[in-house]
MMTF fields as JSON, N, C-alpha, C and O atoms, coordinates in Angstrom:
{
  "mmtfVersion": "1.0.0",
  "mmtfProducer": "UNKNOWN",
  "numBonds": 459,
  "numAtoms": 460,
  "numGroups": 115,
  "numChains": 1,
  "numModels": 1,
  "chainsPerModel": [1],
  "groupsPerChain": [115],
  "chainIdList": ["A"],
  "bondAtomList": [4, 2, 8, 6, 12, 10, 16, 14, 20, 18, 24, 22, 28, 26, 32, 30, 36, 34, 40, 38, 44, 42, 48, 46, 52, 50, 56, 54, 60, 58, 64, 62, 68, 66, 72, 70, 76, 74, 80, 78, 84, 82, 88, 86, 92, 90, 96, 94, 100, 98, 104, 102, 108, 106, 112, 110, 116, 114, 120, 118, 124, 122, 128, 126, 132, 130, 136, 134, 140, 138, 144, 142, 148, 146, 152, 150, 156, 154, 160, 158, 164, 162, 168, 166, 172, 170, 176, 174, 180, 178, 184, 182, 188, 186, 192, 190, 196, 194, 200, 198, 204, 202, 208, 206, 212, 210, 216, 214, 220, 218, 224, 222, 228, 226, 232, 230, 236, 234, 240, 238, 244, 242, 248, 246, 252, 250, 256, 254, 260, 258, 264, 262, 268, 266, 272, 270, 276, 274, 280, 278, 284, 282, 288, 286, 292, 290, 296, 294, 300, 298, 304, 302, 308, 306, 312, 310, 316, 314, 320, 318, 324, 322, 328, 326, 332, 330, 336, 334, 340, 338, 344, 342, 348, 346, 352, 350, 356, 354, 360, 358, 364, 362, 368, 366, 372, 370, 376, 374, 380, 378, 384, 382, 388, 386, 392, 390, 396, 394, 400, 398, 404, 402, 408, 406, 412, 410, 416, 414, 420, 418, 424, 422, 428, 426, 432, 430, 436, 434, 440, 438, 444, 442, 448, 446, 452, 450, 456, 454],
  "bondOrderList": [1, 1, 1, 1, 1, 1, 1, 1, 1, 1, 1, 1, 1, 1, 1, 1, 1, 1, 1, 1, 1, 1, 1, 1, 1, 1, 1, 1, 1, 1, 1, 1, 1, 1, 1, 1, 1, 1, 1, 1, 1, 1, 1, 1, 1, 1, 1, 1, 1, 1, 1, 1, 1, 1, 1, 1, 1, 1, 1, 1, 1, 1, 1, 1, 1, 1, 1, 1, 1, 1, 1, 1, 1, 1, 1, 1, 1, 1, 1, 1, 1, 1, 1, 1, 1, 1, 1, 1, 1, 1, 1, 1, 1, 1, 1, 1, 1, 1, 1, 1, 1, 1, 1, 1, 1, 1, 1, 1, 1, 1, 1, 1, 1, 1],
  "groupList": [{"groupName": "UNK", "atomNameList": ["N", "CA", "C", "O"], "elementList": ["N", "C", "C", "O"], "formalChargeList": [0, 0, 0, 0], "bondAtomList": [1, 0, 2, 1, 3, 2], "bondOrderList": [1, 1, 2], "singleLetterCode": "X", "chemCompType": "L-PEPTIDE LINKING"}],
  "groupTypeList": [0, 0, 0, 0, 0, 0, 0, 0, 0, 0, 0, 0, 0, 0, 0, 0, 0, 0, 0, 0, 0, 0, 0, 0, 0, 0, 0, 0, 0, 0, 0, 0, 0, 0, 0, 0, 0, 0, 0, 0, 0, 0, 0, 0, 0, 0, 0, 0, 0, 0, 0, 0, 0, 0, 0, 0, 0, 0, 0, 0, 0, 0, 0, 0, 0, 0, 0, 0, 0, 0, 0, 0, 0, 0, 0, 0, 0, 0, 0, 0, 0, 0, 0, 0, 0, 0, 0, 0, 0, 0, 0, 0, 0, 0, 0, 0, 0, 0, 0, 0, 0, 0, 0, 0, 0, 0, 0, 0, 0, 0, 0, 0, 0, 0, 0],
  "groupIdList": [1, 2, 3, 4, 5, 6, 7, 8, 9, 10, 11, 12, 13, 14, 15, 16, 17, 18, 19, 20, 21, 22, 23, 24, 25, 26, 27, 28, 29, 30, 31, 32, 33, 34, 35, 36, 37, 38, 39, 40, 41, 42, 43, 44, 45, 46, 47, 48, 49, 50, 51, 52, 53, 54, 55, 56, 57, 58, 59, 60, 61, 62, 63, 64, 65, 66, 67, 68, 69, 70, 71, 72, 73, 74, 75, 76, 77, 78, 79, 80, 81, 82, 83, 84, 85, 86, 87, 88, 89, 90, 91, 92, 93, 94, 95, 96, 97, 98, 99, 100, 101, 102, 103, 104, 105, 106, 107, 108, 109, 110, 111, 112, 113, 114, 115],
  "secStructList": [7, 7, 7, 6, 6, 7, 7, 6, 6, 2, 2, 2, 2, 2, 2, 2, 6, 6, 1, 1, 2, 2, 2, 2, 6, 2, 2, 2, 2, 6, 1, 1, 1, 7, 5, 7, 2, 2, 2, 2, 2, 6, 6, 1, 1, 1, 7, 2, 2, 2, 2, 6, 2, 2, 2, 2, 2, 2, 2, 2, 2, 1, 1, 3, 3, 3, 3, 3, 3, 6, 6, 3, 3, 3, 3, 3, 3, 7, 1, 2, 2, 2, 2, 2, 2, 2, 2, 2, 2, 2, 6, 2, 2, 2, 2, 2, 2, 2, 2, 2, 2, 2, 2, 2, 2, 2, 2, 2, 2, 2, 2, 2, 2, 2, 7],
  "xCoordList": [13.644, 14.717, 14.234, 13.414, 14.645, 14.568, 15.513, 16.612, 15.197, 16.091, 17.097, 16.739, 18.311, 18.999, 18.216, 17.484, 18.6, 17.381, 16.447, 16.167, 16.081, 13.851, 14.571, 15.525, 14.09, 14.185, 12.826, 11.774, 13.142, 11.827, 10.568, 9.402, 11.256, 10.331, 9.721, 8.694, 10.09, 10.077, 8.754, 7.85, 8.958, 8.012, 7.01, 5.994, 7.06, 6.116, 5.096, 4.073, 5.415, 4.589, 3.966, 2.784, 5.015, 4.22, 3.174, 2.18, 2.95, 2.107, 0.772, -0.437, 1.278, 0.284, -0.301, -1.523, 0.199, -0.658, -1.269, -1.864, -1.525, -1.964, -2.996, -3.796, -2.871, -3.816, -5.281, -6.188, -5.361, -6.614, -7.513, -6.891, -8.669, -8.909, -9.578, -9.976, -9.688, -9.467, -8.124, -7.942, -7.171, -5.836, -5.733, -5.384, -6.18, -5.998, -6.718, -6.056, -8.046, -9.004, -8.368, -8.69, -7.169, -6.847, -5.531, -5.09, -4.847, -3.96, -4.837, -4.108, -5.937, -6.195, -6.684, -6.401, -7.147, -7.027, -6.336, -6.74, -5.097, -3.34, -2.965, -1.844, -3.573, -3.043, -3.176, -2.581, -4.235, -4.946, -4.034, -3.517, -3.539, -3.335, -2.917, -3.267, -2.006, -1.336, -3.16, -4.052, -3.202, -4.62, -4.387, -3.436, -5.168, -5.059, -5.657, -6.02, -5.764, -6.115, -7.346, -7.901, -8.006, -9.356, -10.539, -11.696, -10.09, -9.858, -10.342, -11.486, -9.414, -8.868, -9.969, -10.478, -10.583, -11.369, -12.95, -13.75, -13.124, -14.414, -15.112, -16.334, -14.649, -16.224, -15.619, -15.605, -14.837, -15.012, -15.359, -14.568, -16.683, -17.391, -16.865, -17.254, -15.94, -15.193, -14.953, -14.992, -14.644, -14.205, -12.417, -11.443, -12.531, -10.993, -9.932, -8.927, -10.191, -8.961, -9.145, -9.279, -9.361, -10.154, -8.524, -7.491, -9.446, -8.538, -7.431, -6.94, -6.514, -5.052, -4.455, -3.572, -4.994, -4.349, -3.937, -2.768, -5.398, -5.038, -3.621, -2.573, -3.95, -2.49, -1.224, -0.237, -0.734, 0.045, 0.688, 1.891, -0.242, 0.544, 0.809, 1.844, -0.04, 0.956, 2.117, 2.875, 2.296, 3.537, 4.615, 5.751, 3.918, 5.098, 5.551, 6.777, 4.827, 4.948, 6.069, 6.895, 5.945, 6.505, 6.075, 6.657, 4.386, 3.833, 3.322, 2.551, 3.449, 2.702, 3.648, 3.96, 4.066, 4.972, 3.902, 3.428, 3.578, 2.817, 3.961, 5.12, 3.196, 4.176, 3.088, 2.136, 3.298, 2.284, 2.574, 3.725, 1.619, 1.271, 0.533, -0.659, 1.34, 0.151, -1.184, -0.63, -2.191, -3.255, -3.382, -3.468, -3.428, -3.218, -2.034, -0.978, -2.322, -1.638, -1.713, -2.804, -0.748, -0.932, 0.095, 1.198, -0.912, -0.465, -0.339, -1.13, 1.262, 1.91, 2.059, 2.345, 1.824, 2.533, 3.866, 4.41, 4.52, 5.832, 5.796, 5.168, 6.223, 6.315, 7.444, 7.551, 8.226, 9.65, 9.429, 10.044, 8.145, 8.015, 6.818, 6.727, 6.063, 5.425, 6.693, 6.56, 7.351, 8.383, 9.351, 9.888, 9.313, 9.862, 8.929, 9.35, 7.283, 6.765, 6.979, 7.411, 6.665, 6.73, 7.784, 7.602, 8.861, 10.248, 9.977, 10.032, 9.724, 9.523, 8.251, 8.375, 7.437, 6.438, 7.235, 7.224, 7.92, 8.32, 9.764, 10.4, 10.235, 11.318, 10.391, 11.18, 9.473, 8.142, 8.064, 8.427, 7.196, 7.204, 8.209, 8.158, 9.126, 10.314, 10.931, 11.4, 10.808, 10.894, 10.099, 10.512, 8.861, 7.939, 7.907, 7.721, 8.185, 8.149, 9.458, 9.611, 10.27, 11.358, 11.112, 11.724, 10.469, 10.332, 9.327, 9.357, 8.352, 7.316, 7.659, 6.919, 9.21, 9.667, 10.4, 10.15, 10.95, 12.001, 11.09, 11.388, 9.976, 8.955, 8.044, 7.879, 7.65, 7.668, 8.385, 7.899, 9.815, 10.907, 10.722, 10.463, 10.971, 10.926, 9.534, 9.517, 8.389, 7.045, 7.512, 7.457, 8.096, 8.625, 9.694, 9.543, 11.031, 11.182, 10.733, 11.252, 9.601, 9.437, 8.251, 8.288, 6.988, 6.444, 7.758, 7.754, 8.67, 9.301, 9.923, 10.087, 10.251, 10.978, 9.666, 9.714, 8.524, 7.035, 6.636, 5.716, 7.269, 6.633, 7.203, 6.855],
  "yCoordList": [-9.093, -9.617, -9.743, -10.624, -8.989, -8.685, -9.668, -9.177, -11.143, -10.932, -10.741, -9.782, -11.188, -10.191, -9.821, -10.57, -8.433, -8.232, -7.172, -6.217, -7.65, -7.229, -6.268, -6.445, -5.116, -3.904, -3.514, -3.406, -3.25, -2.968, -1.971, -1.885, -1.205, -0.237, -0.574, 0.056, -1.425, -2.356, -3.511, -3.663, -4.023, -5.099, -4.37, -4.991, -3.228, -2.198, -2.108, -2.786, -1.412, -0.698, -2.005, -2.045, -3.204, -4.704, -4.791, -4.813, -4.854, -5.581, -4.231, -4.445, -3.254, -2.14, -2.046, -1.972, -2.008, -2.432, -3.645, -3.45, -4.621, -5.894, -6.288, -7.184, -5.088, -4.619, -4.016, -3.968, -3.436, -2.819, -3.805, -4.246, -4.154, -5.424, -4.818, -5.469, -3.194, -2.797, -2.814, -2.556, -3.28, -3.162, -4.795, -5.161, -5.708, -7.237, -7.556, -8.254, -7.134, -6.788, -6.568, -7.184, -5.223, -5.359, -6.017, -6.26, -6.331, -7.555, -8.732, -9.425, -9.425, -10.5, -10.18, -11.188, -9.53, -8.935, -9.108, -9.501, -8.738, -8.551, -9.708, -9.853, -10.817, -12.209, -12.939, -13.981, -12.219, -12.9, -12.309, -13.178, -10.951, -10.768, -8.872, -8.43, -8.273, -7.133, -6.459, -6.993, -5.156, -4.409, -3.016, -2.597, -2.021, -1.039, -0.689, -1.661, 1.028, 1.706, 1.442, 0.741, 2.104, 2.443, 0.195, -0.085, -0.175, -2.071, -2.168, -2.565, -1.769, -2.251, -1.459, -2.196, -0.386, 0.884, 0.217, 0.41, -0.555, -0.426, -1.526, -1.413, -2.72, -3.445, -3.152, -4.129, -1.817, -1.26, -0.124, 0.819, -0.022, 0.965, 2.25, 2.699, 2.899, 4.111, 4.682, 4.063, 6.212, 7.002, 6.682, 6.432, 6.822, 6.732, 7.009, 6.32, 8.177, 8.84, 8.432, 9.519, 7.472, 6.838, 5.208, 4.744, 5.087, 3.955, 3.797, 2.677, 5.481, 5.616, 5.593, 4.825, 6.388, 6.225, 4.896, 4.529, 3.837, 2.456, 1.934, 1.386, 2.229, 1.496, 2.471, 1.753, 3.862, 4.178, 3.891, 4.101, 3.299, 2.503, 1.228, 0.766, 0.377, -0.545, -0.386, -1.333, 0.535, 0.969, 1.085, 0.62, 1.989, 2.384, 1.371, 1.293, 0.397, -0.958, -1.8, -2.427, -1.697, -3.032, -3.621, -4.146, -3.959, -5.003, -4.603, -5.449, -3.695, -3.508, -2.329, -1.337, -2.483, -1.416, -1.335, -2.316, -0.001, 0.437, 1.057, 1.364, 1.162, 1.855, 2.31, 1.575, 3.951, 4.394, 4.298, 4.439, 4.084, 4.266, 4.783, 4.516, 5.999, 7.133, 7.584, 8.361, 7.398, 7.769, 6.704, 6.972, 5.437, 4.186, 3.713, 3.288, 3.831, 3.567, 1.599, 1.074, 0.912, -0.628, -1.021, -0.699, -1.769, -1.872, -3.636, -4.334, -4.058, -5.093, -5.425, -4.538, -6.912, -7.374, -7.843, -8.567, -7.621, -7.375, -8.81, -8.568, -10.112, -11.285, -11.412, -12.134, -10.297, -10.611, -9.949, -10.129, -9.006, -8.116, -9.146, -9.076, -9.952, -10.87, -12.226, -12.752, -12.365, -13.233, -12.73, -13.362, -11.536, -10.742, -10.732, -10.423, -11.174, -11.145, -12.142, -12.384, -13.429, -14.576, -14.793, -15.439, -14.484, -14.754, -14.728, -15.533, -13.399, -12.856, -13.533, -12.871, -14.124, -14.99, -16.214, -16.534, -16.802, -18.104, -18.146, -19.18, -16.642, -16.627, -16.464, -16.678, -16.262, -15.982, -17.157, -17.491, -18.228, -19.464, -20.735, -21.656, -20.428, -21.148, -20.858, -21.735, -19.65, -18.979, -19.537, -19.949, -19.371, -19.869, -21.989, -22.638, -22.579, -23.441, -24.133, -25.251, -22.948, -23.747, -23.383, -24.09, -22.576, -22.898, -23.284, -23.148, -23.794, -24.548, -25.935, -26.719, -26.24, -27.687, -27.48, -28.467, -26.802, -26.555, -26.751, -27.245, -26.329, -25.917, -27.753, -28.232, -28.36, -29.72, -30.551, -31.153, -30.557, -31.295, -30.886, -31.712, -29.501, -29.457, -29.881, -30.337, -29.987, -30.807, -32.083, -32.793, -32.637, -34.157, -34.412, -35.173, -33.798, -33.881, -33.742, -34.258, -32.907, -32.697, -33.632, -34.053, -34.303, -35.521, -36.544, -37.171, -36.723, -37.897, -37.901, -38.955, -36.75, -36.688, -37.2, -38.08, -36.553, -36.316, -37.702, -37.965, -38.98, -40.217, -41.05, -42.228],
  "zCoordList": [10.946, 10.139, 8.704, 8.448, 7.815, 6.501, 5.488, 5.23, 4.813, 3.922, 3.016, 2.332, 2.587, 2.036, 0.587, -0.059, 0.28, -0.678, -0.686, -1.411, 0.322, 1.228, 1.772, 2.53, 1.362, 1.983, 2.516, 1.885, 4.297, 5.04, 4.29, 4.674, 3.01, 2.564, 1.387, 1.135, 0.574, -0.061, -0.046, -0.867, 0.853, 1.629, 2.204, 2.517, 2.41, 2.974, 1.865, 1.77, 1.254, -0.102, -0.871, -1.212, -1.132, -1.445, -0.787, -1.513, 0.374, 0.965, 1.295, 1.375, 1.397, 1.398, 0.337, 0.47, -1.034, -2.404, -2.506, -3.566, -2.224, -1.762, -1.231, -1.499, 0.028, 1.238, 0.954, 1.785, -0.762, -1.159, -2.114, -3.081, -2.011, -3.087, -4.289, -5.255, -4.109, -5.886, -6.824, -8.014, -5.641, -6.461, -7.008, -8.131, -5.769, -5.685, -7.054, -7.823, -7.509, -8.185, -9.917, -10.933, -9.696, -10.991, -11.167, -12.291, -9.996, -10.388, -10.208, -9.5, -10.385, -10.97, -12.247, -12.895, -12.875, -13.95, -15.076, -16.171, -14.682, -15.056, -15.065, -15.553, -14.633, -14.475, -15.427, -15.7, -16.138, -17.632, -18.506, -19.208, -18.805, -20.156, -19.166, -18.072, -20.356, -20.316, -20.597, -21.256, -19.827, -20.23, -20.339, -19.68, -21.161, -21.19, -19.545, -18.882, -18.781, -18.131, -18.129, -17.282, -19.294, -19.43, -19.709, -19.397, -19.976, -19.722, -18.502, -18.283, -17.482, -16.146, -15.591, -14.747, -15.616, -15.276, -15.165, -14.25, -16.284, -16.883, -16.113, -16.202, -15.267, -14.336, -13.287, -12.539, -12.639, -11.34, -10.957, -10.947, -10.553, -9.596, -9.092, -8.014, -9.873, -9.411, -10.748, -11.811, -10.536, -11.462, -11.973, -11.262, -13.498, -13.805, -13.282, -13.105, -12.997, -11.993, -11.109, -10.548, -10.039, -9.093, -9.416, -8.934, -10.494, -11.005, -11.464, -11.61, -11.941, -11.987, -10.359, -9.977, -9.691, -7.977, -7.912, -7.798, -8.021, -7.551, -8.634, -8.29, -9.617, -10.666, -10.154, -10.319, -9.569, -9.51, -8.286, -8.128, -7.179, -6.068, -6.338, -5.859, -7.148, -8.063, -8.734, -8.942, -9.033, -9.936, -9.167, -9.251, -8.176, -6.489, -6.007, -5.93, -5.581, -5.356, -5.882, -5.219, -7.379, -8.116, -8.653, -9.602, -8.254, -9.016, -10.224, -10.675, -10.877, -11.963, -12.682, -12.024, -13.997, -14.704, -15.831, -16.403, -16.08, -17.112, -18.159, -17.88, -19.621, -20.612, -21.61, -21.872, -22.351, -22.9, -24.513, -24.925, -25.294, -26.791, -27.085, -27.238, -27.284, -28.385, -26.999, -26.221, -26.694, -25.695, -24.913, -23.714, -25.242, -24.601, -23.621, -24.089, -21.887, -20.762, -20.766, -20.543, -20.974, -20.974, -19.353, -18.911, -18.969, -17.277, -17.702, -18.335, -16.935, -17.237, -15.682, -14.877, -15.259, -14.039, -13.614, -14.447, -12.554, -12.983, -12.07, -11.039, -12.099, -11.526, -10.261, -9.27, -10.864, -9.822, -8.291, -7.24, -8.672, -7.348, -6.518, -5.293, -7.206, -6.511, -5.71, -4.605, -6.295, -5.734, -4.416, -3.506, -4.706, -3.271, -2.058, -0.943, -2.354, -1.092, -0.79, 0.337, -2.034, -1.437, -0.792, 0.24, -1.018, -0.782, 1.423, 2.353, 1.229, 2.393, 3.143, 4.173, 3.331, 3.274, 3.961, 5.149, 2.903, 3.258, 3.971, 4.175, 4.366, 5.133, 6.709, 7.629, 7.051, 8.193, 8.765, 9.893, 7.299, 8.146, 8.379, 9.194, 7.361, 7.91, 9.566, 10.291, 9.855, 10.858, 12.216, 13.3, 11.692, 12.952, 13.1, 14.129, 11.531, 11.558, 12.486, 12.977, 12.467, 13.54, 14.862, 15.663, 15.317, 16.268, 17.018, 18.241, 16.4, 16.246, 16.583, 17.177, 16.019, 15.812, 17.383, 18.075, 17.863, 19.017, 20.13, 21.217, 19.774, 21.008, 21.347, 22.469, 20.123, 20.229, 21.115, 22.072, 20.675, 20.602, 22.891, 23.766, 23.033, 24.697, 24.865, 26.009, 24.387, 25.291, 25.197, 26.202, 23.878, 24.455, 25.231, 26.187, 24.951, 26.367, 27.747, 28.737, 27.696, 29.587, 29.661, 30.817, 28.908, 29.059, 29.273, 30.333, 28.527, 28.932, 30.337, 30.953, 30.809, 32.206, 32.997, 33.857, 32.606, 33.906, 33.902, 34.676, 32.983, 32.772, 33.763, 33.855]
}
């Protein structure tokens, strides 16, 4: 159960970009301040082109919209696509939290019958 909104493919690609912690890596990054490519590139252990893949499944994603100047790629976090997981997140445990509460509610009833 998706949502209205949360599209299963959607929530897919969120959470699959999410899923890599060179991506997690340059969205904490991104959390500080808008960065160029070559910025974002430079204290991780991989080749550049290495490091556009990871920003272009960010991009695929949602979480991250880049825009170019002149030779300079500037990778921006997009906040609203983080709010769609959460969204989806807290539609999970509202979910489990009810019936978490339902599942209570029958152990006290059937202690009170067994008393």
């Amino acid at each position: 159960m998706i949502g209205a909104g949360l599209e299963p493919a959607t929530v897919d690609r969120i959470f699959q970009a999410l899923g890599d912690p060179t991506r997690r890596a340059i969205l904490d990054a991104l959390s500080a301040q808008p960065s160029s490519v070559s910025d974002l590139a430079r204290p991780l252990d991989m080749s550049l082109a290495a490091v556009v893949q990871h920003i272009q499944a960010l991009e695929e994603s949602g979480l991250v919209r880049t825009e170019k100047q002149g030779r300079v790629r500037t990778c921006h976090l997009m906040p609203e696509t983080f709010a769609l997981a959460e969204r989806w997140l807290s539609e999970r445990r509202t979910l489990w939290e009810r019936r978490l509460d339902r599942l209570g509610a029958f152990l006290d009833e059937e202690e009170g019958e067994n008393s």
